[in-house]
C-alpha positions in Angstrom: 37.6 -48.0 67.8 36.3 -50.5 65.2 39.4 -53.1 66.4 38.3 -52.5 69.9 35.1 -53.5 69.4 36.6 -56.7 67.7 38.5 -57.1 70.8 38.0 -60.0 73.1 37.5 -57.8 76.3 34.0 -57.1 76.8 34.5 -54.3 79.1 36.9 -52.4 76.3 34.0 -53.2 73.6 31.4 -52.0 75.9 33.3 -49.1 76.2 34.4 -48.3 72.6 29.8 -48.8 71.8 29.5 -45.7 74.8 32.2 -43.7 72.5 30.3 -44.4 69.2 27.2 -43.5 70.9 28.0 -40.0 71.6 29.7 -39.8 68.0 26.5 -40.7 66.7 24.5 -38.1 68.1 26.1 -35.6 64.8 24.8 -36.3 61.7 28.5 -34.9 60.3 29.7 -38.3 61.8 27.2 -40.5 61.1 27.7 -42.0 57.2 31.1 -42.1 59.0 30.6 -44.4 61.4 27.8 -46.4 59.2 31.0 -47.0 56.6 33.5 -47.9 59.5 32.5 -51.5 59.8 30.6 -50.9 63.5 26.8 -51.8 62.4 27.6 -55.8 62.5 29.5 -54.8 65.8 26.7 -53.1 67.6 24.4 -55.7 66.5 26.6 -58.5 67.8 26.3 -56.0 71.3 22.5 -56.5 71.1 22.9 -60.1 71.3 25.6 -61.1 73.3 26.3 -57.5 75.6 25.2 -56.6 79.0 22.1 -55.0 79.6 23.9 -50.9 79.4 25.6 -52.6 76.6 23.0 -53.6 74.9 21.0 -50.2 75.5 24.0 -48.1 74.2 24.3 -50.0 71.2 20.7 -50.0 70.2 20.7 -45.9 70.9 23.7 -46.1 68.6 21.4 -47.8 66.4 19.0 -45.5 66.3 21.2 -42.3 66.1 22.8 -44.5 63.1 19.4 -45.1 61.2 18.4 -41.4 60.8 21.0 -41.6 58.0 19.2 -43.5 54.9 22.6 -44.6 54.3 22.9 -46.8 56.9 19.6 -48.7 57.2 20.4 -51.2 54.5 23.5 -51.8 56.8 20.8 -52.2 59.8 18.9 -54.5 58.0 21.6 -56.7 56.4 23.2 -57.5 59.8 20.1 -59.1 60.9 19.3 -56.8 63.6 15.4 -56.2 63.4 15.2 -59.7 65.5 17.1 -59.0 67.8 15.6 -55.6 68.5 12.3 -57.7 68.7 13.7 -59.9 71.8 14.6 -56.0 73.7 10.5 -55.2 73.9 10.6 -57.3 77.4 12.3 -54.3 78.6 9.7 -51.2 78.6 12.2 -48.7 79.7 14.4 -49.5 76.2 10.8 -50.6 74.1 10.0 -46.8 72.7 13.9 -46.8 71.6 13.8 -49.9 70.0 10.2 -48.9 68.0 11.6 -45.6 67.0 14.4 -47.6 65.7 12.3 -49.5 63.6 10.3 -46.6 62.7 13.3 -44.9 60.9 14.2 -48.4 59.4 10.5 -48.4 57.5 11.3 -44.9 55.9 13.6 -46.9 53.6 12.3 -49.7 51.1 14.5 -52.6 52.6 13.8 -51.8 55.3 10.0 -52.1 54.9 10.5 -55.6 53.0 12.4 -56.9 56.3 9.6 -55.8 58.8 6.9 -57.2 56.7 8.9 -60.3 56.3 9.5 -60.8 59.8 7.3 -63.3 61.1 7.6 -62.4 65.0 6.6 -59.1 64.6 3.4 -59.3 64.6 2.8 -60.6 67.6 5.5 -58.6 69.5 3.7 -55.6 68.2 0.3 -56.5 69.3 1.7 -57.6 72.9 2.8 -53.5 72.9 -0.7 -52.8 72.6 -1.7 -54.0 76.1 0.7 -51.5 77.3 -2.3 -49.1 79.2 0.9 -47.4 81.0 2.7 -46.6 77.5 0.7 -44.6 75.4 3.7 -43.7 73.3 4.8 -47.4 72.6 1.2 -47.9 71.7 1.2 -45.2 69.1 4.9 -46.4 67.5 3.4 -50.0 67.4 0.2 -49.1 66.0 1.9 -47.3 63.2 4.2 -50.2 62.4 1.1 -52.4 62.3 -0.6 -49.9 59.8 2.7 -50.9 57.6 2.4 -54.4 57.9 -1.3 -54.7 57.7 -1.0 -52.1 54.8 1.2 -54.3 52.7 1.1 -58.4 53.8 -2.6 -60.5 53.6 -0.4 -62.9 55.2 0.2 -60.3 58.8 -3.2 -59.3 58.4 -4.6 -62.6 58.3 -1.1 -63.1 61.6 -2.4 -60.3 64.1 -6.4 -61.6 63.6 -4.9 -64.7 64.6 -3.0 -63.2 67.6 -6.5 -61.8 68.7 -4.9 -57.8 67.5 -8.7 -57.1 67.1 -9.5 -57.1 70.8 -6.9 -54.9 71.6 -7.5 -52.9 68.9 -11.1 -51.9 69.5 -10.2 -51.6 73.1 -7.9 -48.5 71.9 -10.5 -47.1 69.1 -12.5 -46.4 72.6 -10.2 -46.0 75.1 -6.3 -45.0 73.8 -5.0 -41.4 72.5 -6.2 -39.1 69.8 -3.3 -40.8 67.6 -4.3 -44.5 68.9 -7.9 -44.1 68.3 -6.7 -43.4 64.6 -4.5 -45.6 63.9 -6.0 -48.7 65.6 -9.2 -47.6 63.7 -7.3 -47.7 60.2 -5.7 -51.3 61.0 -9.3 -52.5 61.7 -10.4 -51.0 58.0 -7.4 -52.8 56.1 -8.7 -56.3 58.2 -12.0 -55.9 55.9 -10.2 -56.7 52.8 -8.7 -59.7 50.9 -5.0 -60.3 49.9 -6.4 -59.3 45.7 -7.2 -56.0 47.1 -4.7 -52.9 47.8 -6.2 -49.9 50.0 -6.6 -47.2 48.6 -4.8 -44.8 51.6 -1.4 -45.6 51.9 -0.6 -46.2 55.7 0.6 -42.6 57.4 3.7 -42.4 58.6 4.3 -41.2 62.5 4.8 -38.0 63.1 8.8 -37.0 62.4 9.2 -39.9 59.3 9.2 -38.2 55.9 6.0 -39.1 54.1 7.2 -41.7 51.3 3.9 -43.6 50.5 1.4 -41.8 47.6 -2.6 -42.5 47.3 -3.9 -45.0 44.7 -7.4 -44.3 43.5 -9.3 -47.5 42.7 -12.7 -49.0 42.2 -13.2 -51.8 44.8 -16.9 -52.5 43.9 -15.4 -53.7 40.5 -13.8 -56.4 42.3 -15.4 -59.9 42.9 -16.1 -60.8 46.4 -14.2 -64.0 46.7 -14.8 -66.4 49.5 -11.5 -66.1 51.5 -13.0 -62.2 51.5 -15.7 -63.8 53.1 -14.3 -65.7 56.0 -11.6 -63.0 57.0 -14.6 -60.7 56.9 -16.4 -63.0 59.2 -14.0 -63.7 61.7 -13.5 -60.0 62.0 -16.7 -59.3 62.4 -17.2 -62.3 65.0 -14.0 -61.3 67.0 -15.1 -57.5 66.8 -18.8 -58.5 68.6 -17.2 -60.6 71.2 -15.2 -57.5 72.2 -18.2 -55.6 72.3 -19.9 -58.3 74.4 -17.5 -57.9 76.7 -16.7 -54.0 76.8 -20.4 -53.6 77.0 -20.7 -56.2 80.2 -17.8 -54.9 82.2 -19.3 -51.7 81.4 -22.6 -52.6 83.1 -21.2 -54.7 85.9 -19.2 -51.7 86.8 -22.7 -49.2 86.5 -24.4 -51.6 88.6 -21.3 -51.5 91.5 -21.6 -48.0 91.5 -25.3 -48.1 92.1 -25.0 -50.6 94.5 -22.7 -49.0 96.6 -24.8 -45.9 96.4 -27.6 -47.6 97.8 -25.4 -48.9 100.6 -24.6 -45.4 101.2 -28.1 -43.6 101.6 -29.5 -46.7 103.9 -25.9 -45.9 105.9 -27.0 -42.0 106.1 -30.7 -42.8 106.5 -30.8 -45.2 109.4 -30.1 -45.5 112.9 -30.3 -48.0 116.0 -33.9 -46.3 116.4 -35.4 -47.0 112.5 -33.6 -50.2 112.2 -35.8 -53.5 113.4 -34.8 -56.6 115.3 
């Protein structure tokens, strides 16, 4: 099956990825298949495939990378960017942030994401997605890691404007969301010197691989690139407000506008009504 997919027919390599597929769904086969050669194959499918090619490699993917084993594999074949560019499809997005999930369980495979300097702006692109509450929750958690980790994302997704969105789901997304987008918005207060002292959670279903650090952050200096960070945070966070707060009141004042309209519509007639 591995020669197939070395073949030059696209339809037979398409193929041989469906077979692997449903292999991969048994954990029996799949340190198998992770040792047969196929990672580089399926990630050369993600690139190059057609779109049900691409889909049944990256489920293979993501069967594959429950298996520790085979996430150094994952990583090493350069596939985290090209699971990046499959986000413009939301019907393949939650596969393809589940993939990456399992891929932060292992240590490479948290260097690579934190190293990847696309993702944090895919990421915070998923957390517009009002319709995708799920997606929201998977990318929020893979922020945590990032933000967690790397001064240099954190300083990335205030750049990207993450904030906005992220206050928008403290008030208005899940249970989880509110959470999570709360805790990324706690690790933006702090400078690259400092480490928090809560590792980031993992999502539900990852094993827990992260222990807490106890430390004294009031014996640390303030230093003055503390000071900025802390101030465009805090800048970005009121204009958010501002702006939640207005909408909020514009929509009040429809609403009482339009009951207004409404009593003078059930109170008058042709007879009360002057001309």
């Amino acid at each position: 099956m591995v020669t197939l997919l070395n073949g030059s027919e696209v339809a037979v390599q398409e193929a041989a990825v469906a077979a692997f597929l449903s292999l991969s769904a048994l954990d029996a086969n799949k340190p198998i298949i992770g040792a047969s050669g196929a990672v580089p194959l399926f990630v050369k499918m993600l690139k190059n495939g057609s779109s049900q090619g691409k889909k049944d490699a990256l489920r293979a993917l993501y069967n594959l990378s429950i298996c520790s084993k085979n996430v150094s594999m994952i990583v090493e074949s350069g596939a985290i960017s090209h699971i990046l560019s499959m986000f413009s499809e939301p019907e393949v997005a939650e596969t393809a942030l589940a993939l990456i999930g399992h891929m932060a369980e292992a240590e490479i495979g948290r260097k690579a994401i934190n190293n990847d300097k696309d993702i944090v702006l895919v990421l915070s692109d998923v957390l517009g997605w009002g319709n995708a509450p799920k997606c929201q929750e998977r990318a929020l958690y893979l922020l945590m890691l990032v933000a967690h980790h790397s001064w240099a994302q954190r300083q990335a997704l205030i750049n990207a404007g993450g904030i906005s969105a992220l206050l928008q789901l403290v008030l208005l997304g899940s249970n989880l969301s509110q959470q999570r987008a709360s805790r990324i918005l706690d690790y933006l207060r702090y400078d690259r010197r400092q480490v928090r002292a809560v590792s980031a959670p993992l999502a539900s279903g990852f094993q827990q691989q992260q222990q807490q650090q106890d430390l004294d952050y009031e014996s640390l200096e303030i230093t003055e690139e503390r000071k900025v960070v802390s101030e465009m945070v805090q800048q970005s966070l009121q204009r958010s407000m501002d702006r939640l707060v207005k909408r909020a009141c514009l929509q009040s004042l429809d609403n009482e506008q339009n009951k207004s309209t409404g009593l003078l519509k059930n109170s008058s007639s042709s007879r009360s009504l002057q001309f």
